[in-house]
TORLOSE-122816 format. One record per residue (C-alpha): residue in one letter; chain; x, y, z. Coordinates in steps of 0.001 Angstrom, whole numbers, always signed. Each point is the difference from the previous one (the first is absolute). Layout:
! TORLOSE-122816
(node 'a' 'A' (X Y Z)) ...
This chain:
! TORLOSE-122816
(node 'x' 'A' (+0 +0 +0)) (node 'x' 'A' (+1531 +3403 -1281)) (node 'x' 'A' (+308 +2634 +3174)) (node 'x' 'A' (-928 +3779 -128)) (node 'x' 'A' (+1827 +2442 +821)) (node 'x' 'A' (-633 +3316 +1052)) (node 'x' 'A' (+2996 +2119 -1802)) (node 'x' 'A' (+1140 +3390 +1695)) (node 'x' 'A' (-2643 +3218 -173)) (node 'x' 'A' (+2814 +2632 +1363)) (node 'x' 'A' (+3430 -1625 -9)) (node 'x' 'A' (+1990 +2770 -1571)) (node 'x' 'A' (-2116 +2130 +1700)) (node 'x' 'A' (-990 -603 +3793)) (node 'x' 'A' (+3485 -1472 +586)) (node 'x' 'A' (+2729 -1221 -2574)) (node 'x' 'A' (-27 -2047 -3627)) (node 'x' 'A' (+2565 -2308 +1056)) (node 'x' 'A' (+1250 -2256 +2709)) (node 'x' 'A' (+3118 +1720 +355)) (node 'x' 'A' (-1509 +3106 +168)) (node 'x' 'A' (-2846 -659 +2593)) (node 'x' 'A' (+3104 -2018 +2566)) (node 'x' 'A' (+1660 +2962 -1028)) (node 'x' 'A' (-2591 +2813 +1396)) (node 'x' 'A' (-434 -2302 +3377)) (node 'x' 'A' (+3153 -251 +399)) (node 'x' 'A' (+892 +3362 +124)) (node 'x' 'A' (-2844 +925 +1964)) (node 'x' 'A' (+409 -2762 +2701)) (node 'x' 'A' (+3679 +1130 +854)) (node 'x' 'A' (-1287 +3098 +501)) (node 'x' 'A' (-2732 -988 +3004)) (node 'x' 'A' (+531 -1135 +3418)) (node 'x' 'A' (-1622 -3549 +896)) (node 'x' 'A' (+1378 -182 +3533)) (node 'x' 'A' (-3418 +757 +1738)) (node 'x' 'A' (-1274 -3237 -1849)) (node 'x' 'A' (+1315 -2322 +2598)) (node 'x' 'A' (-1510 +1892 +2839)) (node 'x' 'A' (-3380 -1105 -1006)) (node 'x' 'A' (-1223 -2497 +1642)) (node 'x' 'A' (-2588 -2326 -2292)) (node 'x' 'A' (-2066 -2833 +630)) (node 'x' 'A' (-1796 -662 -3402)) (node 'x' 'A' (-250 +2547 -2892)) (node 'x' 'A' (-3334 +819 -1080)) (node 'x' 'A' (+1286 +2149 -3314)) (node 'x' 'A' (+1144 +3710 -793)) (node 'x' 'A' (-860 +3335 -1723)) (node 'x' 'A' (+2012 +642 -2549)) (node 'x' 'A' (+72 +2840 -2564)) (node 'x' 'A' (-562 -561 -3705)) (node 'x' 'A' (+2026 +2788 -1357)) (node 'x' 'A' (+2880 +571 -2485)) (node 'x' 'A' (+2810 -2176 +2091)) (node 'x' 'A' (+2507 +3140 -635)) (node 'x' 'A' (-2392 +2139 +2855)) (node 'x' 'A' (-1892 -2777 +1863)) (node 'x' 'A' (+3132 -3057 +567)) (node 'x' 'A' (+1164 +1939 +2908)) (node 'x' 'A' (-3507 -1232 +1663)) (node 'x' 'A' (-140 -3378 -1266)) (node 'x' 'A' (+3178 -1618 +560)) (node 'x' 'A' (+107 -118 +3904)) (node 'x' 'A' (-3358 -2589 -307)) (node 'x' 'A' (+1821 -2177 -2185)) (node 'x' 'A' (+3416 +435 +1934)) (node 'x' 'A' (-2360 -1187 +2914)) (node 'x' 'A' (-912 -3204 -1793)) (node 'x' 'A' (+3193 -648 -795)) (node 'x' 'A' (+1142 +184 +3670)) (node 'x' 'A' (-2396 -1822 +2109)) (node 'x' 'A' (-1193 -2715 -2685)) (node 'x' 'A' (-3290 -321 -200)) (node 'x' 'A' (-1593 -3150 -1429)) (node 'x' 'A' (-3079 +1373 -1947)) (node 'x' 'A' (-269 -1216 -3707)) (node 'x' 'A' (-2315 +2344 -1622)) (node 'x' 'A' (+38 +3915 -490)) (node 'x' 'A' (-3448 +1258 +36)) (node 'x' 'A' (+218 +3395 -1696)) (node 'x' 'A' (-2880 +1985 +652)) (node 'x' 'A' (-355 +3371 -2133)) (node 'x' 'A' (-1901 +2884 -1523)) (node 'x' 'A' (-1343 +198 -3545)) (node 'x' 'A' (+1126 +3046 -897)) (node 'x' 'A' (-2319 +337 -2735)) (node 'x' 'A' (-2873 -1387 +1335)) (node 'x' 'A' (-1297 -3676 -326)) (node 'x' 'A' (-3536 -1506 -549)) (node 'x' 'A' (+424 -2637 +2555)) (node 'x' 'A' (+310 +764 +3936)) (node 'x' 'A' (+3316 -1805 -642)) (node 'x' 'A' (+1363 -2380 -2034)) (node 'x' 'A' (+3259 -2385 -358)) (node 'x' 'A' (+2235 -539 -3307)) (node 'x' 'A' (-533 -3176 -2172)) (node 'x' 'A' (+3052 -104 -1160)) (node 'x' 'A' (+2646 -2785 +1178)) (node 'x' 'A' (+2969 +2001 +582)) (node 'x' 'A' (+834 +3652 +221)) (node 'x' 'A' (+3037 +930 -1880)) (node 'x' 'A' (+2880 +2914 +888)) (node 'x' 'A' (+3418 +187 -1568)) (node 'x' 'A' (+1182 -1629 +2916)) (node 'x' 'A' (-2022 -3244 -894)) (node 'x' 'A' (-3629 -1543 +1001)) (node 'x' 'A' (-1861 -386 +3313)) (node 'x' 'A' (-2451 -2721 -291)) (node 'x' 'A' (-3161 +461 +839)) (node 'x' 'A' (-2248 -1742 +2951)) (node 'x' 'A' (-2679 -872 -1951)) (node 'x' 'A' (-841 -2350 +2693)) (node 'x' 'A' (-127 +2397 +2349)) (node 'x' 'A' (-2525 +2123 -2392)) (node 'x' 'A' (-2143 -2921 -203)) (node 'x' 'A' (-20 -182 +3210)) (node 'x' 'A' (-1231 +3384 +523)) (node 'x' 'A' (-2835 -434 -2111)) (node 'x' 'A' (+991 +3216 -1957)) (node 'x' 'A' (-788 +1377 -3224)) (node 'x' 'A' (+2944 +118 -2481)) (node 'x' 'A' (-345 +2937 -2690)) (node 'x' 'A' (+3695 +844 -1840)) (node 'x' 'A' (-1566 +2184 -2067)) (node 'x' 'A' (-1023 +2494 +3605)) (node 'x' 'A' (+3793 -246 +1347)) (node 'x' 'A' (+1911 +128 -3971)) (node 'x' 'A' (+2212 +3224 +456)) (node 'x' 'A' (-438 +638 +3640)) (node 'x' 'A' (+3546 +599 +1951)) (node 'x' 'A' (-857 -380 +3506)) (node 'x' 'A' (+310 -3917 +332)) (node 'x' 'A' (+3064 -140 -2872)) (node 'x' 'A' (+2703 +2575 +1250)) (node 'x' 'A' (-140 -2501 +4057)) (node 'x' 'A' (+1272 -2929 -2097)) (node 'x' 'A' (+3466 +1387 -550)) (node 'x' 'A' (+287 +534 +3156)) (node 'x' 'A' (-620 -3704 +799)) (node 'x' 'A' (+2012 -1635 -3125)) (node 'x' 'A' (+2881 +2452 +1246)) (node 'x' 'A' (-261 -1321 +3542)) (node 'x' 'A' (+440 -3926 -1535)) (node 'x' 'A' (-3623 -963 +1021)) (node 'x' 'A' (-907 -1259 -3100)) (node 'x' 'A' (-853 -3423 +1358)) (node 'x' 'A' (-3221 +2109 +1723)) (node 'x' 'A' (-3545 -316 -1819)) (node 'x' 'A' (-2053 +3586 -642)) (node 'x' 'A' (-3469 +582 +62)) (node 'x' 'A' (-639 +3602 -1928)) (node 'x' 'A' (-3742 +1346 +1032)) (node 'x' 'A' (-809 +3227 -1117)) (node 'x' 'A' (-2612 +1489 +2143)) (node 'x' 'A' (-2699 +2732 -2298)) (node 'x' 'A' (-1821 +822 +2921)) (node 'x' 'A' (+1717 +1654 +2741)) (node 'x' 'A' (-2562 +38 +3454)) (node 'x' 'A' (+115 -2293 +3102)) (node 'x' 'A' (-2920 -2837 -1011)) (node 'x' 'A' (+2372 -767 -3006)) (node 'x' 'A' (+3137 +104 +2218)) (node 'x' 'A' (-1455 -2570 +2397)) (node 'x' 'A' (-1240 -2432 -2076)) (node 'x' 'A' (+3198 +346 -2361)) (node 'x' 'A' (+1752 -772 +3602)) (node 'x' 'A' (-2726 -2830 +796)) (node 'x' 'A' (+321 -1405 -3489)) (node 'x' 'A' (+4040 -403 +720)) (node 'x' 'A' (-180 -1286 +3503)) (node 'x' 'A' (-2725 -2990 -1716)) (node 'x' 'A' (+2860 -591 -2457)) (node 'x' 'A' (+2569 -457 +2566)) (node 'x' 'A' (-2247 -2451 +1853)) (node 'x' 'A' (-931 -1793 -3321)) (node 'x' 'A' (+3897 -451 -1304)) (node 'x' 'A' (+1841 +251 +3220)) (node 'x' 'A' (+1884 +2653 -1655)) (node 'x' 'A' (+1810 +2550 +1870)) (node 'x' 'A' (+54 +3630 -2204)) (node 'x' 'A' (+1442 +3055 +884)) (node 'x' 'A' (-2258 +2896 -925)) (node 'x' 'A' (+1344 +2965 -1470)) (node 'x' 'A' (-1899 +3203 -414)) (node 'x' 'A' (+849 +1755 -2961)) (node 'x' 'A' (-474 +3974 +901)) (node 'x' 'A' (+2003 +3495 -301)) (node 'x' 'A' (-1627 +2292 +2124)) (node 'x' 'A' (-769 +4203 -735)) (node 'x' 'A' (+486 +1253 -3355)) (node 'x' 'A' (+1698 +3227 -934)) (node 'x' 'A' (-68 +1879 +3268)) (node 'x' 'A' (+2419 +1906 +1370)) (node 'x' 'A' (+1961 -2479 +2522)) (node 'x' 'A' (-1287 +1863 +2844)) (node 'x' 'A' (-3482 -221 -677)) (node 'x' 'A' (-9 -3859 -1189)) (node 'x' 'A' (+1604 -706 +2818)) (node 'x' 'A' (-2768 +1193 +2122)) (node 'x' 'A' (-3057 -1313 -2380)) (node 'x' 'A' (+2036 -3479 +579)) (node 'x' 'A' (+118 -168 +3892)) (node 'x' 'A' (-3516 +80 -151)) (node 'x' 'A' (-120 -3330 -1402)) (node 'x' 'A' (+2932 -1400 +1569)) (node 'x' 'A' (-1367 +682 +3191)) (node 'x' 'A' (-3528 -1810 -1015)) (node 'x' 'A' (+2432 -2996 -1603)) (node 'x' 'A' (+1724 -221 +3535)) (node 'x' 'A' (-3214 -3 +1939)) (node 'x' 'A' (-808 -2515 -2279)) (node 'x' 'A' (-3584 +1909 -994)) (node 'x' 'A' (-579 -948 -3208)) (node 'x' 'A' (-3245 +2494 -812)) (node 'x' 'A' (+2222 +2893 +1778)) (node 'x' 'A' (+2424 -751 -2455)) (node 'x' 'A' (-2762 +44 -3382)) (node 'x' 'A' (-1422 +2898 +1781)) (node 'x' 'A' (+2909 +2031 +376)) (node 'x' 'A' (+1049 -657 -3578)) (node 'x' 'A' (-3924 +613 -1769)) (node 'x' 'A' (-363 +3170 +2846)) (node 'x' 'A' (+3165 +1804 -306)) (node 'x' 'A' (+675 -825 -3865)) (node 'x' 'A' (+3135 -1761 +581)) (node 'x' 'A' (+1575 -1223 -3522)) (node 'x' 'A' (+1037 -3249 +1521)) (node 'x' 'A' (-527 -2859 -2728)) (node 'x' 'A' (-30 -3391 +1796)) (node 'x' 'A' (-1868 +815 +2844)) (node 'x' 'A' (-2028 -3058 -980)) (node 'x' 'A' (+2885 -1949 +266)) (node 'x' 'A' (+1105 +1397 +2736)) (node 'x' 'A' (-3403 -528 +2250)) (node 'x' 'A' (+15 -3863 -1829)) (node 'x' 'A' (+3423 -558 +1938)) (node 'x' 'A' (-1393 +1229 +3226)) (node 'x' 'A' (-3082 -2042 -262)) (node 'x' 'A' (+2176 -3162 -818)) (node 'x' 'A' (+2575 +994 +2834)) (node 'x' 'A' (-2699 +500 +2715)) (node 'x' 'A' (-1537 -3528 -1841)) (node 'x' 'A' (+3143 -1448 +1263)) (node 'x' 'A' (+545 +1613 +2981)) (node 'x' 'A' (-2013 +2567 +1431)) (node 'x' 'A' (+2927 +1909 +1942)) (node 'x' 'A' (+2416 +124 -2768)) (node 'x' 'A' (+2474 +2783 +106)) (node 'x' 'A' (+1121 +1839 -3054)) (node 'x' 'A' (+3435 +1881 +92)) (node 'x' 'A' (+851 +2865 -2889)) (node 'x' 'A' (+3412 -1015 -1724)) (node 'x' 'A' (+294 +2347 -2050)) (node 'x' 'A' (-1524 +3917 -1257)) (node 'x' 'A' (+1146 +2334 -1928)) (node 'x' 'A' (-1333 +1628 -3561)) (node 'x' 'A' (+1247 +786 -3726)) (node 'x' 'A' (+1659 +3702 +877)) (node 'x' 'A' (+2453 -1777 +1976)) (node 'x' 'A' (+1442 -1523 -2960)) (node 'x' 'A' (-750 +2737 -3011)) (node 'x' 'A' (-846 +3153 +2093)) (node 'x' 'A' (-3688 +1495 -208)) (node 'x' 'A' (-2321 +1748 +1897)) (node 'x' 'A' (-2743 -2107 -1232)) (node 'x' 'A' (+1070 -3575 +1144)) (node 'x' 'A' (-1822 -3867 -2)) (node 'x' 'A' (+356 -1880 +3367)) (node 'x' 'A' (+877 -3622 +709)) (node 'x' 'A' (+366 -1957 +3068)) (node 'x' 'A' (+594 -3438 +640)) (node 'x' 'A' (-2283 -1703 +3084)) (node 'x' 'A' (+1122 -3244 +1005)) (node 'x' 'A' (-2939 -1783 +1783)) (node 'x' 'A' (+1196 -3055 +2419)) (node 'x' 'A' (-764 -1614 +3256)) 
């Protein structure tokens, strides 16, 4: 039976046309960060992470301290689950990829269609065909040598807390069904194009709903105050799925910062990285 694969959307783009170039960029970026703090965290299980989705040139300074953390303490899930926002819209609530494989320079990541099955989840290609937000975290994890890992790409078109939770029930069934253990990433940069001052203070208010672990004070913040953060749907899916797994799971910021700190701007995109554990 031929396999599908899912070729590249914004490789050349998003992060680097080539191998050499993408080890390359990470590289150079990881010399330049301090991982130290890493081994003062004391973990039990990993639930998953928010990670940005931006050009790796402005948002790898976030990323890399979840992987380094992986890398350290070892832990023995199989599966990504990579939860993240349809930029331009979908006609499902959310949906996973049909294909078999999803391809970067850097090689293929295979699928769990098991896992999808699972899940009892719609597939639709055609709603997540050109969408970055799921695509630019693979490099990350082909860079890092976990290739041997499965990944479960589910775009979510409908960002509010019913759709969260039963994305989040929907995963914890799957894990019961395949005995699977995932690691769920939420795909997300946070403001858009504010000065860093002013994103800064548009994203405590949801950082301090996502560490109270308030799920509708975190959609409420977002929908009251117009906050241009993109995977909030992904974001209030992981919290669902941690609290699913443990209802006094901590969460612990790794990393923050924005795009004027590497090409300078008064008008500036935020990421942080939120590791959530027990």
């Amino acid at each position: 039976m031929n396999r599908t694969i899912r070729t590249p959307f914004v490789s050349g783009s998003f992060y680097p046309g080539t191998e050499k170039a993408i080890r390359d960029q990470l590289e150079n970026i990881k010399v330049q960060l301090d991982f130290n703090f890493l081994k003062e965290i004391k973990v039990g299980n990993i639930f998953g992470c928010v990670l940005p989705h931006a050009g790796h040139i402005y948002s790898a300074y976030q990323s890399l301290a979840f992987f380094e953390l992986i890398r350290l303490i070892k832990p023995d899930f199989e599966s990504f689950v990579l939860l993240h926002p349809l930029h331009h819209g979908g006609y499902l609530d959310f949906a996973s990829d049909s294909h078999d494989y999803w391809e970067t320079p850097m090689g293929t990541l295979k699928v769990d269609k098991q896992f999808v099955d699972a899940m009892g989840i719609e597939t639709s290609s055609d709603m997540l065909n050109g969408e970055h937000s799921a695509e630019v975290i693979l490099p990350y994890i082909q860079f890092y040598d976990f290739n041997e890992k499965l990944i479960v790409p589910v775009g979510i078109g409908t960002q509010n807390p019913v759709v969260s939770k039963k994305l989040a029930d929907m995963i914890i069934k799957a894990q019961n069904k395949t005995n699977r253990k995932v690691c769920v990433i939420a795909s997300s940069d946070f403001s858009h194009f504010l000065s860093p001052r002013e994103g800064f203070k548009q994203d405590q208010l949801v950082l301090e709903a996502v560490q109270k672990r308030m799920i509708n004070q975190v959609y409420h913040s977002i929908i009251q105050n117009n906050i241009s953060v993109c995977g909030y749907g992904p974001i209030m899916a992981l919290m669902e799925y941690s609290r699913l797994m443990n209802p006094e799971y901590e969460t612990k910021i790794l990393a923050r910062g924005h795009s004027g700190e590497v090409r300078n701007s008064d008008r500036v995109v935020d990421y942080i990285s939120i590791l959530f554990y027990e």
